[in-house]
C-alpha positions in Angstrom: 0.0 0.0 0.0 2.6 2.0 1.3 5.3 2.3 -1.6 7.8 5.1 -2.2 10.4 5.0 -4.9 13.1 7.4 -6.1 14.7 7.2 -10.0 17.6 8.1 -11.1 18.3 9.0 -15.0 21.7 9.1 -17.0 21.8 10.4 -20.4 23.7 8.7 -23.0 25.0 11.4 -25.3 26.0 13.5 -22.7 28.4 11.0 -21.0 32.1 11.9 -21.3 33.4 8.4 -21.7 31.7 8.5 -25.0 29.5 5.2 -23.6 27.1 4.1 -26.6 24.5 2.5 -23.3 21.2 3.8 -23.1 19.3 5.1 -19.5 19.3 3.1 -16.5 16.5 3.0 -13.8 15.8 0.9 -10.6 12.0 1.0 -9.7 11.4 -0.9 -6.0 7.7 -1.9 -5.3 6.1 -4.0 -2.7 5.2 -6.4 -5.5 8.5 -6.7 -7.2 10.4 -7.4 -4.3 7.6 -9.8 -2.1 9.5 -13.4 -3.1 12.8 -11.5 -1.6 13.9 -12.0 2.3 15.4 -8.2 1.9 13.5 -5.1 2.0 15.7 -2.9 0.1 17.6 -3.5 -3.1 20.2 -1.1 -4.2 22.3 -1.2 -8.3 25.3 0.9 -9.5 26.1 1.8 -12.5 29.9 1.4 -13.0 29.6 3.5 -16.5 30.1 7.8 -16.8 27.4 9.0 -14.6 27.2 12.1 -16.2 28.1 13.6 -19.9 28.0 17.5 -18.4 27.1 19.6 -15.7 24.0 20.9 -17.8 22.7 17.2 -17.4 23.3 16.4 -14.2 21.5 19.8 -13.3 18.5 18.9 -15.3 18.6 15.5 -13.7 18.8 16.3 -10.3 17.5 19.5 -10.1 14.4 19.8 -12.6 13.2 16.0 -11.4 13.8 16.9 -7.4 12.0 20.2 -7.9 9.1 18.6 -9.9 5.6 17.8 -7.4 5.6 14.7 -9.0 8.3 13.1 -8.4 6.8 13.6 -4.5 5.2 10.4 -2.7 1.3 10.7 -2.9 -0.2 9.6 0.8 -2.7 8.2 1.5 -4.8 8.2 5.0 -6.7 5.0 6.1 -10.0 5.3 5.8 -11.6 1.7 5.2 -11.1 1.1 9.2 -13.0 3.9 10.2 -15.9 3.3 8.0 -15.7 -0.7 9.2 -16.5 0.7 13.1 -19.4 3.0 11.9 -20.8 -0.1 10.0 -20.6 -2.0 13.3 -21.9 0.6 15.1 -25.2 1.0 12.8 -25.5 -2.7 12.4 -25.4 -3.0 16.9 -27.9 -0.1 17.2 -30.0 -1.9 14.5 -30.0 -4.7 16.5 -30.8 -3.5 19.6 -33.8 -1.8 18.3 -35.0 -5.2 16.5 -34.6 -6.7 19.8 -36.7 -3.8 21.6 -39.3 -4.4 19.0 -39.4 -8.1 19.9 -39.6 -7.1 23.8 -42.6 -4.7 23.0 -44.3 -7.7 20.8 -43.9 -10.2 23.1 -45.7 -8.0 26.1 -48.5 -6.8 23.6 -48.6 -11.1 22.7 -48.8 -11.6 27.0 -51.4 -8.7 27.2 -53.4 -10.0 24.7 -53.3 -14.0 25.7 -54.6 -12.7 29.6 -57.4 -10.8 27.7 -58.2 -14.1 25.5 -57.7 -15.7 29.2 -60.0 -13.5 31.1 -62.8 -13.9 27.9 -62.0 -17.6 28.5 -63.4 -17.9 31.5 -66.2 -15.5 32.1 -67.7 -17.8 28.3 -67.3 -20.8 30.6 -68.8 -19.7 33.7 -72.0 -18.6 31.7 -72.2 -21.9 29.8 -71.7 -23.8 32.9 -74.7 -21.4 34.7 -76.4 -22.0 31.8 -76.6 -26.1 31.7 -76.6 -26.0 35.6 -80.0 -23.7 35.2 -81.6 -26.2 32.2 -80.5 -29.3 34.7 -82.4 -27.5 37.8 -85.5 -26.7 35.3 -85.6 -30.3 34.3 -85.4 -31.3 38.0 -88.0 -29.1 39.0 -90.2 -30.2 36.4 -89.8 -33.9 37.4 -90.4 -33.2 40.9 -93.6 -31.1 39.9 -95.2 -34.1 37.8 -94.1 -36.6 40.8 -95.9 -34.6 42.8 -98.8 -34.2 40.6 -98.7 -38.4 40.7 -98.6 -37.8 44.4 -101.9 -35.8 44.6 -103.4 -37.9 42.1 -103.0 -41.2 44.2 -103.9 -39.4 46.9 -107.3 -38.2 45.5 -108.3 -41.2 44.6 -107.5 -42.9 47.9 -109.8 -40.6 49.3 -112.8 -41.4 47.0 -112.4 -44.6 47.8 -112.8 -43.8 51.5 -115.4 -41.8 51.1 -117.3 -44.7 49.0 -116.2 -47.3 51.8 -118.2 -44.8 54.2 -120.9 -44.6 52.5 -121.2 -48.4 51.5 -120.6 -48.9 55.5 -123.1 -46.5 56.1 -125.9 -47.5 53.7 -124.6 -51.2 55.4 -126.0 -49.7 58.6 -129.3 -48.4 57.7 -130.2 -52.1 55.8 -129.0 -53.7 59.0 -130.9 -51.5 60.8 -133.7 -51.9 59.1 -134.1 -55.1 58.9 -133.2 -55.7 62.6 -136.1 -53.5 63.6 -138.1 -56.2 60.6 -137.5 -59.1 62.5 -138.1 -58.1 65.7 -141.4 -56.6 64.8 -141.9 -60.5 63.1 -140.8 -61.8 66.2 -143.3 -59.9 68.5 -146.3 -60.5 65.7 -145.0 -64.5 65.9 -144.9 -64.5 70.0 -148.2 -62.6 70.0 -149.8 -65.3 67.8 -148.3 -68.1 69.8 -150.5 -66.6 72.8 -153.6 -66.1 71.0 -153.1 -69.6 69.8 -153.6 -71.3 73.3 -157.0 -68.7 73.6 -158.4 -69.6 69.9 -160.7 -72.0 70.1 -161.7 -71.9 66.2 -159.0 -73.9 63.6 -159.9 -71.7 61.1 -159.2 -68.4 62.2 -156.0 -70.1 63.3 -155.6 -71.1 60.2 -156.2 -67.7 58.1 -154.2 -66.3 60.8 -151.5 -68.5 60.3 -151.7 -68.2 56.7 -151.6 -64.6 56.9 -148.2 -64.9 59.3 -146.7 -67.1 56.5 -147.6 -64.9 54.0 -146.0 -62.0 56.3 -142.8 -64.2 56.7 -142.4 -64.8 53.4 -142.9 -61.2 52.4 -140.6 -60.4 54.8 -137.7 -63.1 53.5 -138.2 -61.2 50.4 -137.2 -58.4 51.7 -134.7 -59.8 53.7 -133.7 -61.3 49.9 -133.8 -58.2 48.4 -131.8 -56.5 51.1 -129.2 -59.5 50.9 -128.5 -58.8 47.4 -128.5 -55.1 47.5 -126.1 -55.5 50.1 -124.0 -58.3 48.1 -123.9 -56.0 44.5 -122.5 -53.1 47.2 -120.2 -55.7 48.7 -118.8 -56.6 44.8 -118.9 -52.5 44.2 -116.7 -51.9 47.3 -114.4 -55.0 46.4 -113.9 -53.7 43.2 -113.2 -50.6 44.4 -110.6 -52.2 46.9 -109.1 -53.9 44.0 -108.6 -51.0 42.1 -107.2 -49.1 45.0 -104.7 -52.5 46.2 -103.8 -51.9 42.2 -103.5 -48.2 42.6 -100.9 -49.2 45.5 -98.9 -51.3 43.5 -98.4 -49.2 40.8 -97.2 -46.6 43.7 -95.2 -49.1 45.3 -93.4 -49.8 41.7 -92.8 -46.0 41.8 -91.3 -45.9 45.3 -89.3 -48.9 43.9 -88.1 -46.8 41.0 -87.9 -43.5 43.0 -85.4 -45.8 45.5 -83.4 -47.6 42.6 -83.0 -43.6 41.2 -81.9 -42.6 44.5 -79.4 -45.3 45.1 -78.1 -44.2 41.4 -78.2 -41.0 42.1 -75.9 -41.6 46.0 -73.7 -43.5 43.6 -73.0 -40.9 41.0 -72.7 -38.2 43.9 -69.7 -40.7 44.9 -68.1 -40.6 41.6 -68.9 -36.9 41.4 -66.9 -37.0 44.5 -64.5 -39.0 43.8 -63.6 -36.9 40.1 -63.9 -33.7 42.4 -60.4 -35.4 44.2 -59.0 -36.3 41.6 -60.0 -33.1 39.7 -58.5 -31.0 43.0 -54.7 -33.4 42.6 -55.0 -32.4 38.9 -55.2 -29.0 39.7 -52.7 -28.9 42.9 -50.2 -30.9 40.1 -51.4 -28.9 37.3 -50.5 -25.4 39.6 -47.1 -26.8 41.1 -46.6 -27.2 36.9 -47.4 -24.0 36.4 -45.6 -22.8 39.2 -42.0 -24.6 37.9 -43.3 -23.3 34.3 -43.3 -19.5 35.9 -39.6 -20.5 37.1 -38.0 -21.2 34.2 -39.8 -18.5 32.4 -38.1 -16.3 35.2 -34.8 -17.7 35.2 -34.9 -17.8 31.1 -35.5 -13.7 31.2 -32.5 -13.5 33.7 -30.3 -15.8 31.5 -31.5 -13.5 28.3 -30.7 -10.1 29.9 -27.6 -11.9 31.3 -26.6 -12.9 27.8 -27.4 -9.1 26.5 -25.1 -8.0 29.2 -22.7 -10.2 28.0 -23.5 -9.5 24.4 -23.2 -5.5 24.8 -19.6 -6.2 26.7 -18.7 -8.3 24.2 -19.4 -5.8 21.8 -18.0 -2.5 23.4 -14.7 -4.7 24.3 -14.5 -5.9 20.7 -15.2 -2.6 19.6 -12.4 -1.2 22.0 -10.1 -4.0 21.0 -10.7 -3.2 17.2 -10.3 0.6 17.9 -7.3 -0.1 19.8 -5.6 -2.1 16.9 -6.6 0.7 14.5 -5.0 3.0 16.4 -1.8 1.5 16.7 -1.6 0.4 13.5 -2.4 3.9 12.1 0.4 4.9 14.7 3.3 2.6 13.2 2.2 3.9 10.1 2.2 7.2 11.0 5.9 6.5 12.3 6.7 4.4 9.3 5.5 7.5 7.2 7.6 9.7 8.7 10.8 7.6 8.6 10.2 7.5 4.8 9.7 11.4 4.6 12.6 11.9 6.5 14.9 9.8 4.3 13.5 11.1 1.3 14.4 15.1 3.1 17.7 13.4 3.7 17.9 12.1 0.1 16.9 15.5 -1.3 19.7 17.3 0.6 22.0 13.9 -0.5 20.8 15.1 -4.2 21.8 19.0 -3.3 25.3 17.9 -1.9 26.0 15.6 -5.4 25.0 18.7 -8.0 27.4 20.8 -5.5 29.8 18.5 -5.9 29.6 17.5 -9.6 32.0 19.8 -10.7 34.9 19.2 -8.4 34.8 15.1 -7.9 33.1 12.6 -10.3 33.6 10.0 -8.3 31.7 11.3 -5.3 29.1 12.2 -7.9 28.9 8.5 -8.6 28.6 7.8 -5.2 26.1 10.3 -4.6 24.0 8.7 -7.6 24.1 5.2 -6.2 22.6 6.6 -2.9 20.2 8.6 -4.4 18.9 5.2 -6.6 18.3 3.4 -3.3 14.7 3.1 -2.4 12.5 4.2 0.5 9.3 1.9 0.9 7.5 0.4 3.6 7.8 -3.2 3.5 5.2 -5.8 2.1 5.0 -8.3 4.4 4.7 -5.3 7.5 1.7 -4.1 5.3 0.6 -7.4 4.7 0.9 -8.7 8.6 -0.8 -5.2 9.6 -4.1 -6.0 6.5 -4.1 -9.4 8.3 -4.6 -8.8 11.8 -7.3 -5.9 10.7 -9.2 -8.9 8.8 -8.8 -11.8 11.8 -9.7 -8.8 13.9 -13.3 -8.4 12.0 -13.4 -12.1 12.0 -13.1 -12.5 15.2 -16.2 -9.3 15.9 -18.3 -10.8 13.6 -18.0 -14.4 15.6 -18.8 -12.9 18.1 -22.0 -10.9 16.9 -22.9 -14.1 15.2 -22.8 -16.1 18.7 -24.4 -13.6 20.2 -27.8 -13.2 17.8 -27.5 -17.1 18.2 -27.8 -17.0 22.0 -30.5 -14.5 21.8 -32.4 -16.6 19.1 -32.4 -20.1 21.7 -33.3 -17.7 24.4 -36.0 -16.3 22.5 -37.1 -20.0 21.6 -36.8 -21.1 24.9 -39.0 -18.4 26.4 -41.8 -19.1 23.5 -41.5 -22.5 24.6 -41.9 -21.8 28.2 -44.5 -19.5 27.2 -46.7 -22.1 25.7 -46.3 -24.7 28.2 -47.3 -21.9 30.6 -50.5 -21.1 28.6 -51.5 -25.2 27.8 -50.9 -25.4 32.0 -53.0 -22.7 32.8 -55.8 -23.7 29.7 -55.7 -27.6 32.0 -56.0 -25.6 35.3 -59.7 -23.6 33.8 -60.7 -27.0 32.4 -59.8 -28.4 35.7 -61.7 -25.8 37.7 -65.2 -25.9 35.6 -65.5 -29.7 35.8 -65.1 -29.7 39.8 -67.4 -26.7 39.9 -69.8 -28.9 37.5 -69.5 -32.1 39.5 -70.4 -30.1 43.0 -73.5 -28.6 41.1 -74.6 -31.4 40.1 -73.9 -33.5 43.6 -75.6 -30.5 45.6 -78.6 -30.8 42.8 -78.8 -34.5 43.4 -78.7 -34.4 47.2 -81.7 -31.7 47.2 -83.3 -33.9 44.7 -82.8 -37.2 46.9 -84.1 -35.1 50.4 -87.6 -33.7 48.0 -87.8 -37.6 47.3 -87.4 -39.2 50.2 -90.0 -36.7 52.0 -92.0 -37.1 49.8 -91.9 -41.0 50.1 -92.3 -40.2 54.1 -95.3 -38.2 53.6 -96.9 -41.4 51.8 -95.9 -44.2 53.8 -97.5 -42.5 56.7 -101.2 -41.3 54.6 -100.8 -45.4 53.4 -100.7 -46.5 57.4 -103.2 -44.0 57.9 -105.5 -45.5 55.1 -104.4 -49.1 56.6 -105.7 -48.7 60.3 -108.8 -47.3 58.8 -109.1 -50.2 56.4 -108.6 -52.9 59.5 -111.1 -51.0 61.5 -114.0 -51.6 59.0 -112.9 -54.7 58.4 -113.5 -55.6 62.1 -117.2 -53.7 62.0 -118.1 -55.9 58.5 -118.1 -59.7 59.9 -120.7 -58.8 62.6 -123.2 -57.3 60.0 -122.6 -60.6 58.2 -123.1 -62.0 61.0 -126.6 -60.5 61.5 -127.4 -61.4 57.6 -127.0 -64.7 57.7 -129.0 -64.9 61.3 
């Protein structure tokens, strides 16, 4: 990069020896002299240096005077521009990975809010079906109770009917009691007048007309016997219908029991899933709870990382600023070893046209000097372009392991993020089916107290109805009784 050279020029014609050799020149680059160990390479001429004075003046004078025979320099500038491109491309990242921080809270805000609308939809479906369930309920316990009153209705008709048959029992009883005494008198009476009667033949028509009372009188008692029998066969039918009535409510009570005893065992399952439900959620939260954990120590690892990252950075930055510097420092100093030979050559050059006249052979010397070269080595250049490139290597490694850390931290966190949210969606599932469950057991044990008082209620009207039944069962033989006397 760095590459300063110095020629010398002899003309031909003006050479005193009378030398028929053309011009001679030594031009030393970097690239000429890169397969050699040495840095500097240095020829003499051994012909006439010079033909006149008027040539080495125009040689040494015009060419020394001349701008361009002066080293153009050149500052380093790639370096610089390298560090602002680093700079750019770390604020660029840092605001990508702000961006990412702001989308991931707007993601957390919006996943609560999706949370929250979660959960208020599944508490008013679960009110809901808990409302339809307690409708249904009611409406079953209504139409059992409508069964109830029905049963009970007509077990009261058929009281009623027994009372009056009893009754109506009564009043034939009654009536025909009062009959036969009335025959019994009229037969005594006629057994008196029988002794007094002296005539056979109003004996006879009396007795006549006795047996035709008696028989009028069995009649009756005939009538009264199957009037009594048809009400007998009403009231038996009656009973029949009402034993049948009692069946059909026993087969309820049956039924009503067998759904009860369901109904005890599915509150003991509903209890039993409400335990299990409760482990499910006590494992589901401790899950949650070491899900929360690693999302915390994830964060802490991630800002520890962009800690690290942003150290990294300012120390590789430093480093590479560092390296620049010194390097623009040696070749500052290499710069100004080169300027300062090429001042001493100049004055070398001044001496040699001073001196041209008196000694040639100092002038000879003089020229060989002046031919040497004044360059900045290769392989110092090319060492120095090396380290700038491993250097930028090495920065970009390390920006690359960096956005690679950030990325698996990122991923990590999305991970934990979704474990966190399937958790929390098993906890909510977790939490509507025990609430279910005790609805429904609380549902089922009001159902089973309605039922079972209910039951109560007609197990004790039924006892009623039987001591009332046994009671007119004892009164009924003795009116037989007085039929068949």
């Amino acid at each position: 990069m760095f590459g300063f050279s110095i020629r010398t020029r002899q003309n031909a014609s003006g050479s005193p020896r009378g030398g028929g050799g053309g011009s001679t020149s030594t031009v030393a680059t970097p690239r000429s002299i890169g397969g050699s160990p040495r840095t500097e390479v240095g020829e003499i001429d051994t012909r006439a240096p010079f033909q006149s004075v008027k040539a080495a003046v125009s040689l040494f004078g015009g060419e020394g005077a001349s701008p361009k025979a002066r080293p153009v320099l050149k500052k380093p500038k790639t370096a610089e521009e390298r560090v602002l491109e680093r700079e750019t491309q770390l604020h660029l990242a840092v605001k990508e990975l702000d961006k990412f921080k702001e989308q991931l809270k707007s993601a957390e805000t919006t996943k609560a809010q999706a949370l929250r609308s979660k959960r208020t939809a599944d508490a008013q479906h679960a009110t809901k079906v808990n409302t339809e369930r307690s409708n249904e309920l009611s409406k079953e316990i209504a139409t059992m109770r409508d069964t109830l009153n029905q049963v009970k209705l007509a077990m009261v008709q058929a009281e009623e009917e027994q009372a009056k048959s009893a009754a109506d029992k009564e009043d034939c009883l009654k009536s025909l009691t009062t009959a036969k005494e009335e025959v019994d008198k009229k037969i005594l009476l006629l057994k008196q007048k029988e002794s007094d009667l002296k005539l056979w033949g109003n004996l006879e028509e009396k007795l006549e007309e006795s047996t035709e009372a008696i028989a009028v009188i069995q009649e009756q008692l005939k009538n009264v016997q199957e009037s009594d029998l048809e009400s007998l066969r009403t009231v038996a039918l009656e009973l029949e219908d009402a034993k049948n009535v009692l069946q059909e409510v026993l087969r309820e009570e049956n039924l009503l029991r067998s759904s009860v005893d369901a109904l005890k065992l599915e509150v003991d399952e509903v209890k039993r899933d409400c335990s299990k439900c409760k482990e499910k959620e006590e494992e589901s939260e401790s899950v949650a709870e070491n899900l929360r954990g690693e999302l915390e120590r994830s964060k802490v690892k991630l800002e520890e990382t962009l800690a690290g990252e942003r150290k990294q950075e300012e120390a590789s930055d430093d480093m590479h600023l560092k390296l620049l510097q010194n390097v623009a420092k040696e070749t500052e100093e290499k710069l100004q070893a080169a300027l300062e030979e090429a001042e001493e050559a100049k004055a070398a050059e001044k001496l040699v046209s001073d001196q041209i006249r008196i000694t040639p052979a100092r002038d000879d010397a003089t020229n060989s000097e002046t031919r040497d070269k004044i360059k900045l080595s290769a392989e110092d250049f090319e060492s120095l372009s090396k380290k700038v490139e491993v250097i930028e290597k090495l920065a970009q490694m390390k920006v690359a392991a960096a956005t690679a850390e950030v990325e698996a931290s990122n991923a990590s966190e999305r991970e934990a993020v979704k474990r966190l949210e399937a958790s929390l969606k098993e906890m909510e599932d977790i939490k509507a089916a025990t609430e279910d469950a005790l609805k429904k057991a609380e549902m089922a044990d009001a159902a089973k107290q309605v039922v079972e008082g209910e039951l109560q209620k007609w197990r004790q009207q039924e006892q009623n109805k039987e001591t009332g039944e046994t009671s007119s069962s004892h009164q009924d033989p003795e009116g037989s009784l007085h039929l068949q006397f």
